[in-house]
N, C-alpha and C positions, 0 to 999 in steps of 0.2 A: 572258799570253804565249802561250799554248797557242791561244785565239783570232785570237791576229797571224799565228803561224806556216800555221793551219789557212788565212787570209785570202790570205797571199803565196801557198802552196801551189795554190790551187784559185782563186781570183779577182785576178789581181795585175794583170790590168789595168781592171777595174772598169768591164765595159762592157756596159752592157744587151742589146745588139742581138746581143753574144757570146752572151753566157751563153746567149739565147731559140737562136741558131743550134746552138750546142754540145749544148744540152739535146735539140731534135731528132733530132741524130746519136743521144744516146746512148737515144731511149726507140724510133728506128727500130729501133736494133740487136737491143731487150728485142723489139719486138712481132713481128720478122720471123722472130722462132725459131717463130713458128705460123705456114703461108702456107695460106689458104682461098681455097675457088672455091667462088661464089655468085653467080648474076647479083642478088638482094634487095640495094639499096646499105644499103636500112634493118640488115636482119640484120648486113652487116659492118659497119657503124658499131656496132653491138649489141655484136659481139664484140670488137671492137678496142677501146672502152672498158671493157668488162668486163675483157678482160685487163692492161691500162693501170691500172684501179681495184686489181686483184688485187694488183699489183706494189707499191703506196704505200705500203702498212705491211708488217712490223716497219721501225725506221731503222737503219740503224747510226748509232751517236752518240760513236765514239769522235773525237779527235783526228788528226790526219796522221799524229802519233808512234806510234799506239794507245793512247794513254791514254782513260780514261775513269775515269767516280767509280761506284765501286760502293754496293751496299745497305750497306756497313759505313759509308758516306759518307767512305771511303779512297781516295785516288787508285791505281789499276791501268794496267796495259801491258801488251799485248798481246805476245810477242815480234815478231812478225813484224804489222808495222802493216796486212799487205793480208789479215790476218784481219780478218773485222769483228766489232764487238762490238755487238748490237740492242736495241732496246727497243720498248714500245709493241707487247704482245702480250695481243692480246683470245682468250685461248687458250677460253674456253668458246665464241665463235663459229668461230674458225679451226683445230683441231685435225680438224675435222668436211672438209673440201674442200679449203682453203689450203693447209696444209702438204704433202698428198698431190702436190700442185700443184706444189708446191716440191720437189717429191722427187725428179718427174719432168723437171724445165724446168731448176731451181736447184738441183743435189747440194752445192754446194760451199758457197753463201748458206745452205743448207738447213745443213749442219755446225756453220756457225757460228754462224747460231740455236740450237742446241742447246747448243750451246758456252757462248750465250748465258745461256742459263737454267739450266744447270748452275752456274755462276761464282754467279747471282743467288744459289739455292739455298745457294751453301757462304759466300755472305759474310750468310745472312739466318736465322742459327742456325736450318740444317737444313730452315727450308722453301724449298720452290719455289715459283714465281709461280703465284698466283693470275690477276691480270690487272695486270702490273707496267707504270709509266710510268716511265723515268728511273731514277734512282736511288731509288725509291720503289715501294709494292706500295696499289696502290689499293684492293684488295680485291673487286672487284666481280664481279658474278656467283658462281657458286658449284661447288665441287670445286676439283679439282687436277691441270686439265686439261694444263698442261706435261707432266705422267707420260705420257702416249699420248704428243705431239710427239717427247718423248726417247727412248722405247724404238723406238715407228715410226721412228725415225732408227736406231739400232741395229739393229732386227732387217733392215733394208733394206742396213743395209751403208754409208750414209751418215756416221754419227757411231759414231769408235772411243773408248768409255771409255779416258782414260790410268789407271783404276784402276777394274777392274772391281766389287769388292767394296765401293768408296769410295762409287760411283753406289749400287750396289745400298741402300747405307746413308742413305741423303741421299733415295731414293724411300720408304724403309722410315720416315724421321725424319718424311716429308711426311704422309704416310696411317693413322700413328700418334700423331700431333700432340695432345698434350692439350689440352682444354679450347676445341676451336675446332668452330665449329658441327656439332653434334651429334657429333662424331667418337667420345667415349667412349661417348655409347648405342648408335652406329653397331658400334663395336668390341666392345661388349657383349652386344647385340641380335641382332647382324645386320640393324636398320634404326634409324631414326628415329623414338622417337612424335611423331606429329604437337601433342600438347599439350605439348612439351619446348622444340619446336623449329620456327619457319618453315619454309617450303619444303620439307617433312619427307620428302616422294615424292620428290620431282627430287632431291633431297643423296643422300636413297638408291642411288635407280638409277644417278645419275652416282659416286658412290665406288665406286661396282660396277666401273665400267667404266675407272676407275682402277686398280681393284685388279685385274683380268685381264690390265693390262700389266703390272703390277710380276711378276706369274704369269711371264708372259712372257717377261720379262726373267729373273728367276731359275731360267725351265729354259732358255733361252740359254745361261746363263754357267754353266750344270752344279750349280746347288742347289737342287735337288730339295726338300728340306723346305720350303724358303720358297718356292718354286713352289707346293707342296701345301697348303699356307695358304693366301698368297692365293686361288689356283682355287676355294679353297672361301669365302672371304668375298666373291668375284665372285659368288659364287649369292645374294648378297643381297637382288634384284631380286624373290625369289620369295616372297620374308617379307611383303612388300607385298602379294600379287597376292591378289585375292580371287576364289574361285571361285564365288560368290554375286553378285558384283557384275559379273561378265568384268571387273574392270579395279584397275590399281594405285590403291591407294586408300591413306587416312591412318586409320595405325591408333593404339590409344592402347597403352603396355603393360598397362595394369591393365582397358580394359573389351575391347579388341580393335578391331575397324573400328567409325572414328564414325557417325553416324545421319547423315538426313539429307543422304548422298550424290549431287550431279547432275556427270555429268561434262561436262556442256556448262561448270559452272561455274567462275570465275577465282577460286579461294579461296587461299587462306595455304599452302595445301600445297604447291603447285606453284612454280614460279618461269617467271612471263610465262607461264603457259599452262594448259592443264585438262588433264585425265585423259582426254581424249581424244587429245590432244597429246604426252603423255609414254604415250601407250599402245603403241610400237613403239622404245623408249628402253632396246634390249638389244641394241645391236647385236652384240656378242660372241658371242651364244649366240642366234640365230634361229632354229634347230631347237629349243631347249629353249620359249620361246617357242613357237612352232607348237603343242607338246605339249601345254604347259598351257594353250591354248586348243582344243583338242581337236579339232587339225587345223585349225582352219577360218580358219586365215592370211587366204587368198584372202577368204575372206567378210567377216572383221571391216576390211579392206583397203578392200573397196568400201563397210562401213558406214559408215567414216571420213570417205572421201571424197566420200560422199553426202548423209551428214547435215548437213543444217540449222541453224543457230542459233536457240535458239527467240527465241519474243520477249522474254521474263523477261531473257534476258541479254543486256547492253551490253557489243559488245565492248570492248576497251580499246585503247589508242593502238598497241601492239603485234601484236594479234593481225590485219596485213594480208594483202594477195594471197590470201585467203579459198577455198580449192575445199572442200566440205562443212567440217569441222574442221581440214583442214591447213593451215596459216599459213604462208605462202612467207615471209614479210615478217620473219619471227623462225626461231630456228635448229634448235628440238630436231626438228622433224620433217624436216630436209632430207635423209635419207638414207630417206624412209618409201617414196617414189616405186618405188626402185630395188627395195624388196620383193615387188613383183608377179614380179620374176624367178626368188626363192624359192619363189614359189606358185606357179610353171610358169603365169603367164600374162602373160609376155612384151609381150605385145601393149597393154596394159593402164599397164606402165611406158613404153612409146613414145607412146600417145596423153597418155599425163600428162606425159611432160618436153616434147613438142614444144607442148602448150597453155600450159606455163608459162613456156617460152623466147619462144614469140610474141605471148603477150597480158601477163604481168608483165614484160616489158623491155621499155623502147621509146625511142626518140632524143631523147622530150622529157626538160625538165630533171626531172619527176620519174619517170624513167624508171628508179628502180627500186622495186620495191613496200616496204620496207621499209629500215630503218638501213644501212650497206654493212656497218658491224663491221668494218673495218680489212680490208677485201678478202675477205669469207667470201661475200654474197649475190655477188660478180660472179666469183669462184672456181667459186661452182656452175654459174653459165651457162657457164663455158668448160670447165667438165670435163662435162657434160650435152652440151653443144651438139658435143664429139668423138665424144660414143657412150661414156665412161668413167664409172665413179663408185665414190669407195670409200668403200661400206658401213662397212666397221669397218676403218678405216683402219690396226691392227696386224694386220691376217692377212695385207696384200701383194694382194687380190684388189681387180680394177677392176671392177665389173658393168657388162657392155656392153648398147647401147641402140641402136635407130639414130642415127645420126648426123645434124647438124642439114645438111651441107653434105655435096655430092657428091664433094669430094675434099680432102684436109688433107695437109700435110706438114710434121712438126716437126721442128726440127732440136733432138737431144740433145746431152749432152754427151759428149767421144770423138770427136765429126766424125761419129757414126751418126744417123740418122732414123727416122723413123716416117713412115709413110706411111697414111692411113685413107682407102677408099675408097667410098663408097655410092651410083652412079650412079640416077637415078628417072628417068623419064619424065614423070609428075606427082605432086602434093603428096599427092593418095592413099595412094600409095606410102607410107606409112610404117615401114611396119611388116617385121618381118626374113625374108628365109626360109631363109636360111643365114648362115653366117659360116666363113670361113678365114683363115688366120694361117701367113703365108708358105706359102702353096698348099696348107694340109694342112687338112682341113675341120676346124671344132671341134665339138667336143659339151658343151660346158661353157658356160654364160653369163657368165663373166668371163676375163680374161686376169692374169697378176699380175705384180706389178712387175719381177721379174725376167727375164720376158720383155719386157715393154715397154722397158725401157731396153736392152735386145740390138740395137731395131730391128726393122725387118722391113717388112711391109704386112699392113695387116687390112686384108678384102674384106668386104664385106656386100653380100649379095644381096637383095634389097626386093620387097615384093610390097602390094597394095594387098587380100590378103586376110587380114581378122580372126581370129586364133581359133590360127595356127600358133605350135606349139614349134619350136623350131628347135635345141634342144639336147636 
């Protein structure tokens, strides 16, 4: 009945050449909320399906009426049916670019996303989605990367808990989870031994970065104590870190770090990637980070993306779009790019996004180097290719870059825009040598959400000389 209704509703006159017509209207509407000026046809074909790819997943999958069947596999309803209710959320690749995406374009689909996985959570005894399909939790990948989606929604001002205490408990039931990979030696430790437990590094540092939102979230909503907690099992990251090795490594708890370490290597530790890979997988705390590499950000930055594969190791189907050890083609490193900005060398993140926006995307059909993940690899090309990107996508900051096009204009929601400007002369030009934001020059490398959805115009000034700060 619910499928008749949805039928009459939305297709009652059953006409192919409609639907293709109507479908037009409605995906001109989605792409025209960006309008660029480029004479490259390649680059705007580049972009318009990158942002077109961004849009396909999550779905909404409820009914006309709002119904839908939840994880209790109970029939639910929405009150108000032009809520939507989503599924089909690859949240270990899309919490990283997409949703920030969604923040900014879609506040209101972005709500009820959250809304979304909230519901999951309380009808799926107290956990939240992993990487959930349908009425079902697939399990794949690894953490509990809904917790950043949900609080980034909160602390943005996007998604209002109707029970502030209710959430906080439901994030707390997720991250305390008995008995679910590694979570009690996680809780106990402060890490993973790697002989307990697969993927022993990556479960690590990403519960890390789970548990700095949940932080997060409970000095938001005024508790203090459980802010204080997690903040501190967020420093979990450093249990790992070997200062013998430079790098997060797999440790056992009875001998300490295994022998036999290569982090060119694809071992059991990791998940889809080496120690080289997960070696900038803090986003929360990149000054702590910096430290305990003792200073030398910028250096281990360019060893990354320098180094070589030896010959001893085969990559794997995963590890594409290749520049020294960074793998465009997979997800843990897409926010490493933006860290040259932290290292004050600027210039360094502009030569690296404009080589990966021009040589890993292209018109052909495998035109993009790696899986899409439900709109995360084409999410990064349209936030890259504005001059934006956010690094730790719960602090609100966008790190700017130059911009892939000489002029952009988004329309927000409110009837306000955005307007980004970067005139060049030629392709040289890449690189920054100022920037202002509604005529007041900045000094800072980022803009944060708060201002970006005000509106305004960011100015960038271009220079085709290496080497400048510009903040």
């Amino acid at each position: 009945e619910g499928a008749e209704r949805n039928l009459q509703a939305e297709l009652p006159h059953w006409d192919f050449d409609q639907v293709h017509k109507d479908s037009r209207v409605v995906w001109a509407e989605v792409l025209n909320k960006i309008q660029i000026e480029t004479q490259d046809t390649a680059v705007l074909r580049n972009f318009y399906t990158a942002l077109y790819h961004a849009h396909i997943a999550p779905y909404n999958y409820q009914d006309v009426d709002g119904s839908f069947r939840g994880m209790d596999k109970a029939i639910h309803k929405n009150a108000d049916p032009r809520d939507g209710h989503y599924t089909v959320f690859s949240l270990w690749d899309t919490y990283r670019t997409a949703h920030p995406l969604y923040a900014l374009l879609r506040p209101s689909e972005a709500r009820d996303m959250v809304a979304s996985l909230v519901d999951f959570g309380e009808q799926n005894s107290g956990h939240l989605p992993v990487w959930n399909m349908f009425a079902s939790e697939t399990d794949m990948m690894i953490a509990h990367h809904s917790i950043p989606v949900i609080v980034e929604a909160v602390l943005k001002g996007i998604y209002v808990p109707r029970d502030k205490a209710k959430l906080l408990s439901l994030l707390r039931s997720t991250a305390e989870r008995k008995g679910y990979r590694g979570l009690d030696s996680y809780q106990r430790l402060g890490y993973i031994p790697a002989d307990e437990e697969e993927e022993s590094v990556s479960k690590t540092l990403e519960y890390a970065y789970d548990d700095v939102a949940i932080a997060r979230y409970a000095r938001w909503m005024g508790d203090d104590a459980v802010a204080r907690r997690y903040e501190e099992r967020s420093g979990a990251w450093r249990n790992l870190w070997s200062d013998q090795l430079g790098f997060f490594a797999p440790r056992s708890e009875q001998a300490g770090f295994l022998p036999d370490f290569d982090p060119f290597a694809y071992s059991k530790a990791f998940t889809e990637s080496n120690a080289y890979q997960y070696l900038f997988s803090v986003q929360h705390d990149i000054a702590g980070l910096d430290r305990i590499m003792g200073g030398q950000l910028g250096k281990r930055l360019d060893e990354f993306f320098g180094a070589a594969t030896p010959k001893h190791i085969e990559l794997p189907i995963f590890s594409t779009g290749m520049i020294g050890q960074y793998a465009h083609g997979n997800e843990p490193g897409h926010h490493v790019i933006f860290l040259y900005n932290h290292a004050r060398q600027p210039w360094r993140t502009a030569e690296l996004t404009h080589q990966v926006l021009r040589q890993l995307y292209t018109e052909r059909p495998d035109g993009i180097c790696g899986n899409e993940d439900c709109g995360q690899m084409s999410a990064w090309y349209v936030m890259a290719a504005l001059g934006l990107y956010p690094v730790d996508p719960l602090d609100g900051k966008y790190e700017l870059v130059t911009p892939l096009f000489e002029s952009t204009r988004i329309a927000l929601p409110g009837g306000k825009h955005l307007t980004i400007r970067a005139p060049r002369r030629n392709e040289a030009e890449q690189y920054t040598a100022s920037v202002s934001f509604n005529g007041k020059p900045l000094r800072r490398s980022y803009l944060t959400y708060e201002e970006l959805r005000q509106g305004g115009t960011i100015d960038f000034t271009l220079t085709s000389e290496r080497g400048k700060i510009w903040y």
